[in-house]
C-alpha positions as a LaTeX table, in Angstrom:
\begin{tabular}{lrrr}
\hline
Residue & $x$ (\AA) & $y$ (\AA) & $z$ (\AA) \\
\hline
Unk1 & 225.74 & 21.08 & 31.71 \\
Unk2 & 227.29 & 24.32 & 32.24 \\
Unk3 & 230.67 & 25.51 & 30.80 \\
Unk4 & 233.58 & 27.95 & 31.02 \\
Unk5 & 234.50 & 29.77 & 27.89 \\
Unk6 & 237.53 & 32.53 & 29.02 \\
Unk7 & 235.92 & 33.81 & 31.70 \\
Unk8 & 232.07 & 33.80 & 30.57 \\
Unk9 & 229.65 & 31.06 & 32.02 \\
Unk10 & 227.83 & 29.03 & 28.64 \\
Unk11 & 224.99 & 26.93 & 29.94 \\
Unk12 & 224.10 & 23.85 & 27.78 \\
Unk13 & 221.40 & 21.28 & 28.32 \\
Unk14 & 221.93 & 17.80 & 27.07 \\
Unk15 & 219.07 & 15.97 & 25.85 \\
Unk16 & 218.82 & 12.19 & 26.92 \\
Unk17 & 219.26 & 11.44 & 22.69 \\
Unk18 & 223.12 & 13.06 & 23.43 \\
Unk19 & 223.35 & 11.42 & 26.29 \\
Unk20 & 222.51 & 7.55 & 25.16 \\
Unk21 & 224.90 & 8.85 & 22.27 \\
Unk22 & 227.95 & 9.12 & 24.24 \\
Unk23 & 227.12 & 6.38 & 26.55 \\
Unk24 & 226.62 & 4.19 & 23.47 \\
Unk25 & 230.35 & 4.91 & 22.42 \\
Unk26 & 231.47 & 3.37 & 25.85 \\
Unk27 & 229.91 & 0.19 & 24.68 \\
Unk28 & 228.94 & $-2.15$ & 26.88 \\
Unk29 & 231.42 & $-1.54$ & 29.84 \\
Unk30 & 229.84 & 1.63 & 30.76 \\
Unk31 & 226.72 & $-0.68$ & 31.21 \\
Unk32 & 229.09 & $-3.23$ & 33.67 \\
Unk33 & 230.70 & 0.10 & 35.72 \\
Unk34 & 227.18 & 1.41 & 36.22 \\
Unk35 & 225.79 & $-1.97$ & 37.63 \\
Unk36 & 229.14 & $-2.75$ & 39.62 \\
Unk37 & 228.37 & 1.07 & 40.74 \\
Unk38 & 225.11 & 0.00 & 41.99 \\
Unk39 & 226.25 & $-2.78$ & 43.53 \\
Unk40 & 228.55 & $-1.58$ & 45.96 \\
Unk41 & 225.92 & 1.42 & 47.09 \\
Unk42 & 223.88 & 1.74 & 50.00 \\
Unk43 & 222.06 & 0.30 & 47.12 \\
Unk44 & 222.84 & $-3.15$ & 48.33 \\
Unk45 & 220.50 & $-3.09$ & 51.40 \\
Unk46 & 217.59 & $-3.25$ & 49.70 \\
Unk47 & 216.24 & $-6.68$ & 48.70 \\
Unk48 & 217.54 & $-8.08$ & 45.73 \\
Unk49 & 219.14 & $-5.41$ & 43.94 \\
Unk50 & 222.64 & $-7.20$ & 44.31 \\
Unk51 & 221.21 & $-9.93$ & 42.85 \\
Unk52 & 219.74 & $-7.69$ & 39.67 \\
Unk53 & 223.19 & $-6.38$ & 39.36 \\
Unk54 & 225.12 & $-9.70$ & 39.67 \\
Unk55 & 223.22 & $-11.13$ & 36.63 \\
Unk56 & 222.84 & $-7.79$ & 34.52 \\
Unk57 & 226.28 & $-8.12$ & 34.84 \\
Unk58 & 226.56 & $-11.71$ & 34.22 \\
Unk59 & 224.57 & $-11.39$ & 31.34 \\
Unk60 & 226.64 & $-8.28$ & 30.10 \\
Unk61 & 230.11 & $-10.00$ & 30.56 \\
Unk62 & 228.78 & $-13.40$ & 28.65 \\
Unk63 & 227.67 & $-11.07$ & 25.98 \\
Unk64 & 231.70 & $-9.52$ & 26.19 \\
Unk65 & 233.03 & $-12.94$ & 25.75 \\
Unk66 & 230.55 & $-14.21$ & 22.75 \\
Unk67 & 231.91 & $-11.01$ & 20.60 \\
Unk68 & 228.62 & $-9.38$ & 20.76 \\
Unk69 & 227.80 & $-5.78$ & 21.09 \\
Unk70 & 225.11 & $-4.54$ & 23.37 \\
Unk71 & 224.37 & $-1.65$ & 22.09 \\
\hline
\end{tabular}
């Protein structure tokens, strides 16, 4: 990830740890937007992957309802 401080270029990497970490404050929408994401791609050619993503998303959204957390 790179950065601008006043001027100066900072370059940052992000480990996958810091990554998973902010995702995981999301919750499990971020999960949802990244299979609906999917979904709607060129993606959706390829045998099925729509289907994969309708019930990850399924599952995720039954999960919403019950008052559970997925991550």
């Amino acid at each position: 990830m790179v950065r601008l401080n006043r001027g100066r270029e900072l370059k940052r990497q992000m480990s996958v740890g810091e990554i998973s970490d902010r995702l995981s404050r999301l919750g499990p929408l971020s999960l949802l937007m990244a299979a609906a994401c999917v979904a709607v791609s060129p993606f959706w050619g390829i045998p099925f992957v729509t289907t994969a993503c309708g019930l990850s998303i399924a599952a995720l959204s039954m999960q919403l309802l019950l008052g559970r957390r997925t991550t």
